[in-house]
C-alpha positions as CSV (number, residue, x, y, z in Angstrom):
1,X,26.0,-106.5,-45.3
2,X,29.7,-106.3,-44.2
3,X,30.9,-109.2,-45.9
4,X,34.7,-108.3,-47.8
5,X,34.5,-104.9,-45.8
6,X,37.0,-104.0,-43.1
7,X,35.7,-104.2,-40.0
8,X,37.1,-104.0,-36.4
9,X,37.2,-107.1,-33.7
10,X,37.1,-105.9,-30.2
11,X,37.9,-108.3,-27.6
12,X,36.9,-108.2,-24.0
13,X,37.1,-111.3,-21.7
14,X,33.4,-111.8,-22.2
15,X,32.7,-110.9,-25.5
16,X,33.6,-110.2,-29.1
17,X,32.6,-107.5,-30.7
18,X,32.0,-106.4,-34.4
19,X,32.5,-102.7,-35.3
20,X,32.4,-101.5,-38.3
21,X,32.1,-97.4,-39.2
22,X,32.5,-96.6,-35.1
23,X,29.3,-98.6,-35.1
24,X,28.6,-102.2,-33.6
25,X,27.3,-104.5,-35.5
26,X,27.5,-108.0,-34.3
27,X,27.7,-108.8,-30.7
28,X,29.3,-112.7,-29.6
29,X,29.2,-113.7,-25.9
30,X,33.0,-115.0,-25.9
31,X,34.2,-119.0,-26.0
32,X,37.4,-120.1,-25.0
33,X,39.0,-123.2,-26.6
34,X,39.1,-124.9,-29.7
35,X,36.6,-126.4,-32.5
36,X,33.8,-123.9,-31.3
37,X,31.3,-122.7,-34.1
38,X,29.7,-119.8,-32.5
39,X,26.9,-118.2,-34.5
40,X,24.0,-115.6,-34.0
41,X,20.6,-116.6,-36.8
42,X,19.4,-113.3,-36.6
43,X,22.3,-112.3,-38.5
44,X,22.2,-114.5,-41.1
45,X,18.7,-113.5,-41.9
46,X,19.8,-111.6,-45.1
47,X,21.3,-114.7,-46.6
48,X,18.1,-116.8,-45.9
49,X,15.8,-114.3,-47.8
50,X,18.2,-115.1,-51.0
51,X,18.6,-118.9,-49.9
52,X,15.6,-119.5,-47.7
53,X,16.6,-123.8,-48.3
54,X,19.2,-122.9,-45.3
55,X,16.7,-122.5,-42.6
56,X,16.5,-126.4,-43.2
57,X,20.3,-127.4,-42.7
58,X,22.3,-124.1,-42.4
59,X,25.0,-124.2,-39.6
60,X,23.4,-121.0,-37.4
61,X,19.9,-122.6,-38.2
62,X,20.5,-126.3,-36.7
63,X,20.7,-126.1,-33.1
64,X,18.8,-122.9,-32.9
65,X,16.8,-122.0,-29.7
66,X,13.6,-121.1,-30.7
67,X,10.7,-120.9,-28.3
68,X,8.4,-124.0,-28.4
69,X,5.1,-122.2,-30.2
70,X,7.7,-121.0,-32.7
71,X,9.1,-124.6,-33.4
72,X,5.9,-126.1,-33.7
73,X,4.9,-123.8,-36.2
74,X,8.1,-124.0,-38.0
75,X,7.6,-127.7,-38.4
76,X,4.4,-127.3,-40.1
77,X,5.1,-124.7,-42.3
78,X,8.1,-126.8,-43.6
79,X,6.2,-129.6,-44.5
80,X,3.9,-127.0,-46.6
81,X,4.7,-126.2,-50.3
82,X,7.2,-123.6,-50.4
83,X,7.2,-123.3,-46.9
84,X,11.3,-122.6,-46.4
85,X,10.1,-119.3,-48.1
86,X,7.0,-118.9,-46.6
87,X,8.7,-119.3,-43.0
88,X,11.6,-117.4,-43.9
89,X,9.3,-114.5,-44.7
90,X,7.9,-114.6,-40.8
91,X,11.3,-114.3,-39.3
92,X,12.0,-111.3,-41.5
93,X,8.8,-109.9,-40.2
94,X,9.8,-110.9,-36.8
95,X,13.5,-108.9,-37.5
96,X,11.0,-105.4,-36.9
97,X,8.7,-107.0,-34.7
98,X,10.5,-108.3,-31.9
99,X,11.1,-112.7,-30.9
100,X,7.8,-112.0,-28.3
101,X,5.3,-111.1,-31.0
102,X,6.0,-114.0,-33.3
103,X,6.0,-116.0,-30.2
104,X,2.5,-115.1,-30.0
105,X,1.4,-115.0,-33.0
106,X,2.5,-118.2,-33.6
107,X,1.0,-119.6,-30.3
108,X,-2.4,-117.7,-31.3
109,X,-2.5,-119.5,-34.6
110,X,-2.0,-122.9,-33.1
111,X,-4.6,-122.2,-30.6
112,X,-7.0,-121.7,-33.4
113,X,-5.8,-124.5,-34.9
114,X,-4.8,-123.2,-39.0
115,X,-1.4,-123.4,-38.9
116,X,0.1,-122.0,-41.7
117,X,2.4,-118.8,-42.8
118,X,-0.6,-117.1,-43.6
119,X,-2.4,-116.9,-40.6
120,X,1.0,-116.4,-38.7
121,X,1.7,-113.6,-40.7
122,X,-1.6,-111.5,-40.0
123,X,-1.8,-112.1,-36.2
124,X,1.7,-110.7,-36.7
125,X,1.1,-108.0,-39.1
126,X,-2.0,-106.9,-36.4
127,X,1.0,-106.8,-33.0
128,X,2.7,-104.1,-35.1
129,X,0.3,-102.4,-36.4
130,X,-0.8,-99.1,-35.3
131,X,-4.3,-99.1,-33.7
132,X,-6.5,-96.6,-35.8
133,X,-8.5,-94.7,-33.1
134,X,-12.2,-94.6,-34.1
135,X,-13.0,-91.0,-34.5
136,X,-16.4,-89.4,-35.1
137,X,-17.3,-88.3,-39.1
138,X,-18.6,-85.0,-39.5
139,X,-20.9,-85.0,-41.6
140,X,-22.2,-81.2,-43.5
141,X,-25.9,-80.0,-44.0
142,X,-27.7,-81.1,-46.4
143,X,-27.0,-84.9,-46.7
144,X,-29.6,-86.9,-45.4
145,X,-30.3,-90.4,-46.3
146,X,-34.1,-90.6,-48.2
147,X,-34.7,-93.8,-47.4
148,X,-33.5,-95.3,-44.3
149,X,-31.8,-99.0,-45.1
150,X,-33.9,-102.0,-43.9
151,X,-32.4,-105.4,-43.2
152,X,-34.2,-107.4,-45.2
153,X,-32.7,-110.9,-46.5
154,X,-35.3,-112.2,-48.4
155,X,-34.6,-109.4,-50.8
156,X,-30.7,-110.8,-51.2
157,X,-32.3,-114.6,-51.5
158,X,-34.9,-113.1,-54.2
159,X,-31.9,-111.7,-56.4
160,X,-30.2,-115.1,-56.1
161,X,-33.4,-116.2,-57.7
162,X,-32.6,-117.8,-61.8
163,X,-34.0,-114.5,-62.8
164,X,-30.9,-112.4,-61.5
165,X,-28.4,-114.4,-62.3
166,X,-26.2,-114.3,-65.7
């Protein structure tokens, strides 16, 4: 998002740091001598949503230490049509949700045994989401069920009979 802006470097002898508007926005543990490619993925996650080809061969994507659930699910999902946008698509989820959740989500969906971005994406999508608490229905005067429902499958198999169906 800074890319051609001005921006600050602050140096300290363990770390580098990005400021830009009295703000920090990239964080480097520091390295001292030469040849040294230093980069943080989760800040290149932008660029992958526009290129998601990169996760494959992109210089902060290569040696990237990913927790083992996490790799084994990327491996999969790469080998799945369009699965460089399907997985990029999980690690922007993972952006809000936090590296532990899509740990586990991934690690839930290979215990099940469906691996795919899917299936990662809703056990995700249900670590972040608010729990509804059940609340009781009021319901007025008046309304009253006539009938009271009866569980009765052979009705359901009777209109699945040739006469029912168009």
């Amino acid at each position: 998002g800074f890319a051609g802006k001005a921006v600050s470097v602050r140096m300290t002898a363990t770390e580098v740091r990005i400021v830009a508007n009295n703000e920090t926005i990239a964080t480097h543990a520091r390295v001292f001598g030469r040849d040294h490619l230093v980069c943080n993925p989760w800040h290149y996650l932008p660029i992958l949503d526009k290129k998601p080809a990169a996760i494959r061969d992109g210089a902060p994507f290569i040696d990237w230490d990913l927790p083992r659930p996490i790799i084994l699910v990327r491996d999969r999902i790469l080998k799945q049509p369009k699965g460089d946008r399907a997985f990029v698509e999980l690690l922007m989820l993972a952006g809000e949700a936090g590296l532990d959740a899509l740990t586990f989500a991934c690690d839930s969906a290979l215990s099940c045994g469906v691996v795919n971005a899917s299936v990662v994406m809703n056990e995700l999508r249900r670590l972040i989401s608010p729990h509804i608490a059940m609340t009781s229905i009021h319901i007025p005067d008046g309304i009253s069920l006539t009938m009271e429902p009866i569980a009765d499958c052979q009705r359901y198999d009777y209109l699945l009979g040739a006469g029912h169906v168009h």
